[in-house]
ZAMARGU-4260 file (C-alpha; in steps of 0.2 Angstrom, whole numbers, plus 5000, padded with zeros to 4 digits):
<rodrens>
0) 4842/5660/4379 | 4835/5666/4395 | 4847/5659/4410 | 4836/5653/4425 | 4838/5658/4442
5) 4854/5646/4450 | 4840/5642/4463 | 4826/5636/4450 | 4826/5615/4456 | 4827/5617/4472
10) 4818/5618/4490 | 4816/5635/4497 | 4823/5628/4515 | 4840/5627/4505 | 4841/5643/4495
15) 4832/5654/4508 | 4845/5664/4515 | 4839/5679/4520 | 4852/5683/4533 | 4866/5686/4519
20) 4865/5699/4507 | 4864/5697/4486 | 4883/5697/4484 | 4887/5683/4499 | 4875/5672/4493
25) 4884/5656/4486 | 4883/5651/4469 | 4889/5636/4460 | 4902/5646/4451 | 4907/5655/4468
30) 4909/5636/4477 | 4920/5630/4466 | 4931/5644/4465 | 4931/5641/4483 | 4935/5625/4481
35) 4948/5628/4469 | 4957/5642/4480 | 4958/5629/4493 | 4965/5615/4482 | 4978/5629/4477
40) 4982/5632/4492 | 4985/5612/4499 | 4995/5610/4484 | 5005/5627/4485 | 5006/5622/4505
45) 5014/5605/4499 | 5023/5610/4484 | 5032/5622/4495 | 5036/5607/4509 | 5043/5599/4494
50) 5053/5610/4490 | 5059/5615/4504 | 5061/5601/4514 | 5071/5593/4497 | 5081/5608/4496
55) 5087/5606/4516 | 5089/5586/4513 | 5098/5587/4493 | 5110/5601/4501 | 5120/5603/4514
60) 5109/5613/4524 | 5098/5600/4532 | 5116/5593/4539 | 5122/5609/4546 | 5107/5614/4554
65) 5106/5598/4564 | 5122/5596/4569 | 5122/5614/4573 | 5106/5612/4585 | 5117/5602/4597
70) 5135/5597/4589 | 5144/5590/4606 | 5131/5577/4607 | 5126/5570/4587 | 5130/5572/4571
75) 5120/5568/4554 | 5128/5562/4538 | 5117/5555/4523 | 5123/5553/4502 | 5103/5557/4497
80) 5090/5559/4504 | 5071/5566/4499 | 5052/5566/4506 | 5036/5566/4496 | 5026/5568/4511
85) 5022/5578/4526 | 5035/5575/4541 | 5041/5556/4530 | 5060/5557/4526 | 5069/5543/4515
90) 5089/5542/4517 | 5102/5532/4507 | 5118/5531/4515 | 5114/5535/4531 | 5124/5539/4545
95) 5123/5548/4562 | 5135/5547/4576 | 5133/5554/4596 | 5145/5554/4613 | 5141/5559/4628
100) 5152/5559/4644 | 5150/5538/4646 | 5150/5529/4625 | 5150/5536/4611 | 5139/5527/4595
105) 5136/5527/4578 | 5124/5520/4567 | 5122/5518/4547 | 5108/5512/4535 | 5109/5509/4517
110) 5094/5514/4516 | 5080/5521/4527 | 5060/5528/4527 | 5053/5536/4544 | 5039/5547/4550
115) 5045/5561/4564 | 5029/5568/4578 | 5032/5586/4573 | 5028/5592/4589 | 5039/5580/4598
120) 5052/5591/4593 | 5044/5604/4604 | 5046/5592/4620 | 5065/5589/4615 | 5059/5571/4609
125) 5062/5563/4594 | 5047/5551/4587 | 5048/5541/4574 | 5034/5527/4566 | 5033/5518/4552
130) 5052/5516/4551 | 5059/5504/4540 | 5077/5501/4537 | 5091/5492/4526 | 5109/5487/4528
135) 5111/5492/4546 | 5127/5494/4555 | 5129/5497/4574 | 5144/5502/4584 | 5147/5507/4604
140) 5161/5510/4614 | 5161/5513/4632 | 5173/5527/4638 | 5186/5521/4652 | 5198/5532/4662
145) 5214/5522/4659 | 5211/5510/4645 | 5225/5495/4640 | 5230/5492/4624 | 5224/5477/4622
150) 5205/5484/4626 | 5207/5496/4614 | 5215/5484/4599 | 5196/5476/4602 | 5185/5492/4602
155) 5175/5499/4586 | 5182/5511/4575 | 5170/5526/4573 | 5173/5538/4557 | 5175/5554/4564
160) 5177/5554/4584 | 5196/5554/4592 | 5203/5537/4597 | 5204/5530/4611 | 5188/5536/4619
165) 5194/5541/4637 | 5185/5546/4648 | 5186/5563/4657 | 5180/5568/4674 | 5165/5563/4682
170) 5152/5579/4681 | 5140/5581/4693 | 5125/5570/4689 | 5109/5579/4680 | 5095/5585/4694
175) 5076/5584/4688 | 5077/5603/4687 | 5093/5604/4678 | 5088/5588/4663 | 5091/5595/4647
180) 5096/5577/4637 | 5084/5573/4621 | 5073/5557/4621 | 5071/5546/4608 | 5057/5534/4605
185) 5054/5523/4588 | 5039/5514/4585 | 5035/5499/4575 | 5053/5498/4566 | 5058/5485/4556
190) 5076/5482/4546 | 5083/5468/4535 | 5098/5464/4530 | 5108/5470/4550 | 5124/5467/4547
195) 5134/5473/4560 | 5131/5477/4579 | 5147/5480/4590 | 5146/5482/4607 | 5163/5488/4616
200) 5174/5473/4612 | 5162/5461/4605 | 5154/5464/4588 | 5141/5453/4578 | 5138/5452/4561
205) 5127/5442/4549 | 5133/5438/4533 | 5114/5432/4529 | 5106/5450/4532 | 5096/5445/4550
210) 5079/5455/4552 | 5073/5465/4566 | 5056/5470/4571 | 5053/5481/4586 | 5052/5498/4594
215) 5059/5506/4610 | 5059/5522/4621 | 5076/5529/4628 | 5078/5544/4637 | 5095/5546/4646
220) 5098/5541/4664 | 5081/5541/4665 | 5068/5529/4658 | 5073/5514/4644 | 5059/5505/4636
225) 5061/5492/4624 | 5043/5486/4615 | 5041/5468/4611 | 5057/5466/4598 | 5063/5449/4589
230) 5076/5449/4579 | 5081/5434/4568 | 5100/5427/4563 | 5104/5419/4548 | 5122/5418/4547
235) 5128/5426/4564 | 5145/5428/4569 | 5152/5432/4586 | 5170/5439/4588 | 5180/5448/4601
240) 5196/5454/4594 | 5204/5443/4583 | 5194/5428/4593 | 5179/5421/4583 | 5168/5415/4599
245) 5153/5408/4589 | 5149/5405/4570 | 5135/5398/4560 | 5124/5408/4573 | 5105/5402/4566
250) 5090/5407/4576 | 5077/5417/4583 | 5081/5430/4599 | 5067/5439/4607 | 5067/5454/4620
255) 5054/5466/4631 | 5061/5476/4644 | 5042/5485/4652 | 5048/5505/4656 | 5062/5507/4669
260) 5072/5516/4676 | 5092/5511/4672 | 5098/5515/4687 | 5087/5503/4698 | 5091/5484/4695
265) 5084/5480/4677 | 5081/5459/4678 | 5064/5461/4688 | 5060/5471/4670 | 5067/5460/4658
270) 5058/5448/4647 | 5070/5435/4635 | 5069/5424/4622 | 5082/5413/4611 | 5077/5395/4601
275) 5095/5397/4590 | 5110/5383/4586 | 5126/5389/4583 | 5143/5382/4584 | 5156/5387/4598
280) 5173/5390/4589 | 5185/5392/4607 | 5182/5396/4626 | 5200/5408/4627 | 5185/5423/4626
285) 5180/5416/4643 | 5198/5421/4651 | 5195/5437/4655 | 5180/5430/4667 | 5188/5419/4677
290) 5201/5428/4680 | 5221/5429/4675 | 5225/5414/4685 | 5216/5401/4673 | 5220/5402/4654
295) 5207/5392/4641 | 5208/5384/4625 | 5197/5377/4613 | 5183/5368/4618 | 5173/5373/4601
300) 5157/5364/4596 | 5140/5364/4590 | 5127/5373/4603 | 5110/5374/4602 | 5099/5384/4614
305) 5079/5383/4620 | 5077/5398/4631 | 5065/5410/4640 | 5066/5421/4653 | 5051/5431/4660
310) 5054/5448/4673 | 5072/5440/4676 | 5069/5423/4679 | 5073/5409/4669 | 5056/5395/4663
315) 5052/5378/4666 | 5056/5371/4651 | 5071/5380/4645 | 5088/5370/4640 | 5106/5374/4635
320) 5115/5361/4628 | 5134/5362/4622 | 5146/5349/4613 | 5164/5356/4620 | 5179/5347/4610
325) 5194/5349/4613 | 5196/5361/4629 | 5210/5366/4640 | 5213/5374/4656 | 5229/5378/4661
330) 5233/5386/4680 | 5251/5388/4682 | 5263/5373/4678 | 5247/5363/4677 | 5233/5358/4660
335) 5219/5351/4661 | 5213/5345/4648 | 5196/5334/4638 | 5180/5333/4628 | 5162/5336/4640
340) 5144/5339/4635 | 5136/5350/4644 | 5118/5350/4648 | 5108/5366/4659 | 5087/5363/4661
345) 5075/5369/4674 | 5063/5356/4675 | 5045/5357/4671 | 5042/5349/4687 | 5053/5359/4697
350) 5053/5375/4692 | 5063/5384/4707 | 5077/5373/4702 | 5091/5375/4689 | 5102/5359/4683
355) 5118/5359/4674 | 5126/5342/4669 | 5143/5340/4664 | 5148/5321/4656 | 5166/5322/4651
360) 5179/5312/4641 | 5197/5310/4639 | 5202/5321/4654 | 5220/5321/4653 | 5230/5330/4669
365) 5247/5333/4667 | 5260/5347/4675 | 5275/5353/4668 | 5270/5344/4652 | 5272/5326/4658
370) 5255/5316/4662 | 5250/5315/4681 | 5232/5308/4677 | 5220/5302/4665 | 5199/5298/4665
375) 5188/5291/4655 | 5175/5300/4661 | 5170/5313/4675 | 5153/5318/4677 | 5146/5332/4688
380) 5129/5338/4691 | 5124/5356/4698 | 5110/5361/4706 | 5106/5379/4709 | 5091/5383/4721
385) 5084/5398/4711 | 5081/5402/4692 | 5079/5422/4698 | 5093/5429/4690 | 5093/5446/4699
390) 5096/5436/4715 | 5112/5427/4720 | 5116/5410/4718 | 5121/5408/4737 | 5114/5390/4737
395) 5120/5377/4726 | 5126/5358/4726 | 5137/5349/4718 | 5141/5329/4712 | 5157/5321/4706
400) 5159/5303/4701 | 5177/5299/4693 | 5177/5281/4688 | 5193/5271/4684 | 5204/5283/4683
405) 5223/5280/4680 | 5240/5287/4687 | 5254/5279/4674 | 5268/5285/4680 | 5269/5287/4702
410) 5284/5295/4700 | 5275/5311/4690 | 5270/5315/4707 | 5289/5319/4715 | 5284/5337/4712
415) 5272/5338/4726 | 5285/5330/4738 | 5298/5342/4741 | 5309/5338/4728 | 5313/5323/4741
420) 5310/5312/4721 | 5306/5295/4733 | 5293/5288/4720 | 5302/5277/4708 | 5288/5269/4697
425) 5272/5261/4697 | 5253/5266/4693 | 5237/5267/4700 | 5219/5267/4696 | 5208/5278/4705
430) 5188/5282/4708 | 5182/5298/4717 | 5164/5302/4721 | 5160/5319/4730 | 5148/5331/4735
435) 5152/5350/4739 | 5140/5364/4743 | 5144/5382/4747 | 5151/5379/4764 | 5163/5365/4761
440) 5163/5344/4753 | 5161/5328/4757 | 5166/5311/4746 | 5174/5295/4746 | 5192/5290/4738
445) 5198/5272/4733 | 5216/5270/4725 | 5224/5253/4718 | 5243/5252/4718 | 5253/5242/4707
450) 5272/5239/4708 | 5274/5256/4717 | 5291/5259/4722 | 5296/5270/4736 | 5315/5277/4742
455) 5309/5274/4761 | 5323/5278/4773 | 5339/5268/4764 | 5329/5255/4756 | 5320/5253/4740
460) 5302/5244/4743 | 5292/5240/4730 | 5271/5234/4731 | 5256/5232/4728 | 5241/5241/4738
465) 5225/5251/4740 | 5220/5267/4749 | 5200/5270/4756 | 5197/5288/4761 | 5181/5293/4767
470) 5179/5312/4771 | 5165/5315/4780 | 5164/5334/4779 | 5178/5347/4773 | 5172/5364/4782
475) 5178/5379/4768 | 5175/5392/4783 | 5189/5385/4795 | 5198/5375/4783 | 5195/5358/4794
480) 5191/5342/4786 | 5186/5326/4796 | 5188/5309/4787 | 5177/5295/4795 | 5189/5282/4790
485) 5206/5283/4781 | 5216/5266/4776 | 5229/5259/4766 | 5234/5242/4763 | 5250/5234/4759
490) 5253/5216/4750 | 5267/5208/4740 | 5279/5219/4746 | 5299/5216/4743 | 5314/5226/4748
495) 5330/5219/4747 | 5329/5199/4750 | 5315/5202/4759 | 5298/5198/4749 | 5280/5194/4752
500) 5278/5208/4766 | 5260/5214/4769 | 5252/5225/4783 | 5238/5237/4785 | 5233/5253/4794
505) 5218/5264/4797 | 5214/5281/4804 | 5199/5284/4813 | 5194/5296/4817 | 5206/5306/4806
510) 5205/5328/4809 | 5215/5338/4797 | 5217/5355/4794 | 5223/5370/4783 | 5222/5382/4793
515) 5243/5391/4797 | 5248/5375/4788 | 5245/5357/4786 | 5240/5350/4803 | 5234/5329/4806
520) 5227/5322/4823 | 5222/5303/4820 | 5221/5287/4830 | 5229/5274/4819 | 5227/5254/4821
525) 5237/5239/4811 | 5243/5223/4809 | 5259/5217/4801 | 5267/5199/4794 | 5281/5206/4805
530) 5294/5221/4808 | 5309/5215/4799 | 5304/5227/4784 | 5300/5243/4795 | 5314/5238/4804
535) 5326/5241/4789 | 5319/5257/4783 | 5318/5265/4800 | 5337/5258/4804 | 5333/5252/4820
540) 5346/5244/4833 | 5350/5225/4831 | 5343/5225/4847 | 5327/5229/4841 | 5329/5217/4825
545) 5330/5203/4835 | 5319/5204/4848 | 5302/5210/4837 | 5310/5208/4821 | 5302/5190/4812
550) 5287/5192/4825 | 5267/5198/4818 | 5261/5213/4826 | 5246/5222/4828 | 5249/5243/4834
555) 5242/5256/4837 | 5243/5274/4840 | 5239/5293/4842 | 5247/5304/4829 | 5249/5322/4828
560) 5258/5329/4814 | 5258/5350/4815 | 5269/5363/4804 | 5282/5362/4819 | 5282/5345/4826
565) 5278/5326/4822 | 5271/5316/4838 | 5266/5297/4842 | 5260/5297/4859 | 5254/5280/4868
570) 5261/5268/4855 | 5259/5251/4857 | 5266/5235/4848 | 5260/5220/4851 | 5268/5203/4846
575) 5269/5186/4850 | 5282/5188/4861 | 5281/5205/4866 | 5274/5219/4871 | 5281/5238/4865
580) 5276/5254/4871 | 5285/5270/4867 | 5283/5290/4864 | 5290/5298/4852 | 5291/5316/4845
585) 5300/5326/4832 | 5302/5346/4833 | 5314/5359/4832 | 5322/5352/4848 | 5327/5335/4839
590) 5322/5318/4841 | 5313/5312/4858 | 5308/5299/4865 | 5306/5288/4876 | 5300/5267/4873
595) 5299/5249/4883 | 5299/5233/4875 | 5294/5219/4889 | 5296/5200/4881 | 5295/5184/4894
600) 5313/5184/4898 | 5318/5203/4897 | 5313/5220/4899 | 5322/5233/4887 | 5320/5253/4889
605) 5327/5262/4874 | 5329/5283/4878 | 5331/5294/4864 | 5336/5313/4868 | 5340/5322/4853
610) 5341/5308/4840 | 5354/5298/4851 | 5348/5280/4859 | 5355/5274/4877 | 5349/5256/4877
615) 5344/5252/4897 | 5343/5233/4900 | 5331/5225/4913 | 5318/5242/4913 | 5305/5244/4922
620) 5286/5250/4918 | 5288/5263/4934 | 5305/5271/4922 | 5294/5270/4907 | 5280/5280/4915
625) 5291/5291/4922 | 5297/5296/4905 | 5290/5309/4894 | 5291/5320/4879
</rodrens>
């Protein structure tokens, strides 16, 4: 059979190709040896990527030739690991470690699939999409020049660098010109079943395999990126050394950090998100914070946690609430101790302001393991005038109300007086209501004694009475406190055979301050049944006793008490029959003094130098005035 021309069938615009010659002309059979050569060649292309690239992963000479690109700085381990695609690596038992001058890392996957930018490589980047992960562990450690053993007890272990991570001497930091570090940047990665991630001295782990969806870009001390990431907890666990800080961790956490540069403030860049519950196992993890001073204890409790922060400041809307049993806090020969709730909001309708409430049960005060004091319940609100978290929170308030509080015992409270032990029984109950602020406080005080007995002088006296403070500003600057009113009133007194006693005295205005000791200036006013009872405890002459001694009396009097010296200046006593005036001052030159007691039949001058009194009958008020301290 005659075999027709390969153009027969078709239009001469398509065959007509008058520019090549006879033997360039294509024919079906030439096309599709074309076609063939160039499928041989694709297929030889990725047959010998196969087997290349699966040579270099199976053996060890993928390992060594990346860790010999740049061994001070990272290094690759993996148990298998093949590709089946152009520039697409999947790992088992992946592991790759790095230290620079600051941390030193590690990270490990039971499994992971990626996609590397080939020319990244060129840029000294590393770019990787399309990563997917399994069975992720995470450990960082920070390099510190001197380290303590107890730091280093908490830090993570990493396979294959020496312990303890120290660090060296601080190089000179990178120029533009002399920026020779590697970049990394992963897209649209996500990993199940993240099972560890330890930071310095705090590691978490979730025995429920959390997920993690994300990306982020990191180029050393340069630029840090972090894509919109959310990573969800099913069993979490938060622990610091031996200390289990939270459990039963169940939530969702969300994080974008827009491109910064780390060595500018990062809040304003910062974008946050956690709606999670866990429970809070102690609050000793918080002692390293607030110092060595203060030493906490349980506190453990369910928390749960409804929060968003956008570039560094905290929502309307967002909530912190915290069940704290249990809790301690001891500061030298003194514990504190009770059960609070604590709430944290900013409002919806006040969005510039942060509030934190604290309703507490059961507070228990006791020193040197004997019980000074006991509550019911103590609540404090704080308010904070920003939710800005990169700015400082200079301006805040705070509220204290203490209802019904209880002193058992009075005599717990010898140790603040000198070891002098005059407190011999008795209680008290007790309300405090305050306000304090960044420059000082302000409240009110109200006590209740009952059967207090007190060793005054040489006598034993035993009441009843109440004590009203009202502070009308505490300056924190200059360490001066003003008190608009200070009182104290006594009833059902006794000492001895005498019985029934009562009196009552008040200080205002009332100036005290801290500053080079205890210092007091007040004007003091009061009444009395009579002086028999002061009379006894002060020792005073017969004299005295039996001139003033069965009257009521009112007095009154300016009283200066300083580290050095004690002073009552224009004191006067005024009773039915008489009229007292006196001054009197105690320093390091003795006991002075001078006084006049002027009755209807006689005029008695008492003169006291150094704690001896000379008696001089028939005084006059020109010898009294003349007299001085």
């Amino acid at each position: 059979m005659e075999r027709l021309p390969w153009h027969v069938g078709c239009t001469a615009e398509a065959v007509h190709l008058p520019h090549l010659p006879p033997r360039l002309r294509p024919t079906k059979a030439r096309l599709r040896w074309l076609g063939i050569r160039a499928l041989i060649a694709v297929a030889g292309t990725y047959l010998g990527y196969l087997f290349v690239i699966n040579v270099l992963l199976s053996t060890g000479l993928g390992k060594k030739l990346l860790n010999d690109a740049d061994p001070t700085h990272a290094h690759f381990e993996w148990d298998s690991a093949y590709s089946l695609w152009f520039a697409q690596v999947h790992t088992k038992g992946f592991v790759v470690r790095g230290t620079d001058t600051a941390v030193e890392w590690r990270v490990t996957a039971d499994e992971a699939s990626t996609s590397f930018g080939i020319t990244d490589f060129l840029q000294q980047r590393v770019h990787m999409h399309g990563t997917t992960a399994k069975g992720i562990s995470v450990r960082v450690r920070f390099k510190v020049p001197a380290p303590t053993a107890d730091y280093l007890a908490k830090l993570p272990p990493i396979e294959g660098l020496p312990d303890p991570p120290i660090k060296g001497p601080e190089k000179p930091p990178l120029t533009d010109a002399s920026y020779n570090l590697w970049s990394v940047a992963i897209d649209d990665f996500a990993a199940e079943d993240i099972r560890e991630l330890w930071v310095d001295t705090v590691r978490f782990t979730d025995a429920g395999g959390g997920s993690i969806a994300g990306g982020f870009y990191f180029k050393p001390m340069r630029l840090l990126r972090i894509d919109p990431t959310e990573y969800t907890a099913r069993l979490g666990k938060v622990e610091t050394g031996a200390t289990t800080i939270a459990s039963d961790i169940h939530g969702t956490f969300g994080a974008h950090v827009v491109e910064f540069d780390p060595r500018n403030e990062p809040f304003a860049f910062v974008d946050a998100s956690a709606v999670a519950v866990a429970k809070l196992t102690d609050l000793v993890w918080l002692n390293p914070m607030v110092g060595p001073s203060v030493a906490l204890t349980g506190g453990g409790g369910p928390l749960e946690v409804s929060a968003r922060i956008r570039q560094g400041v905290i929502e309307p809307g967002s909530r912190f609430d915290l069940w704290s049993e249990g809790w301690s806090a001891s500061v030298e020969r003194h514990r504190v101790s009770g059960t609070s709730l604590v709430h944290a909001r900013v409002p919806k309708k006040s969005p510039t302001f942060s509030l934190v409430t604290i309703e507490s049960y059961d507070v228990d005060i006791q020193r040197d393991q004997a019980q000074l004091a006991h509550a019911p319940s103590a609540n404090v609100l704080a308010t904070f005038d920003n939710t800005d978290l990169a700015a400082s929170f200079r301006n805040w308030t705070l509220h204290l109300d203490m209802v019904s509080a209880t002193v058992p015992h009075l005599e717990a409270m010898n140790g603040y007086m000198d070891g002098s032990g005059i407190l011999y029984g008795g209680s008290a109950r007790f309300t405090v209501h305050g306000d304090a602020d960044p420059a000082g406080a302000s409240g009110t005080f109200h006590a209740t004694l009952s059967g207090a007995t007190v060793q005054a002088g040489s006598a034993v006296v035993k009441g009843n009475g109440t004590v009203e403070l009202a502070l009308r500003r505490f300056e924190l600057a200059t360490g001066e406190a003003e008190f608009s009113a200070a009182g104290l009133e006594l009833h059902d007194v006794s000492s001895g055979k005498q019985a029934g006693y009562w009196a009552s005295v008040n200080a205002s205005p009332c100036k005290v301050s801290t500053t080079g000791g205890l210092s007091v200036q007040a004007n003091l006013a009061g009444k009395a049944r009579d002086a028999q009872l002061p009379i006894v405890i002060m020792d005073a002459p017969g004299l005295v006793a039996t001139l003033v001694g069965k009257q009521g009396f009112t007095f009154s009097t300016r009283f200066r008490m300083t580290p050095t010296a004690t002073e009552y200046s224009d004191l006067r006593i005024l009773g039915q029959t008489y009229d007292l005036r006196a001054h009197y001052r105690v320093d390091g030159k003795g006991k002075n003094g001078s006084a006049l007691v002027t009755t209807p039949s006689i005029n008695v001058g008492l003169d006291i130098k150094k704690g001896s009194i000379s008696v001089r009958p028939f005084a006059s008020p020109e010898w009294y005035s003349q007299t001085g301290i």
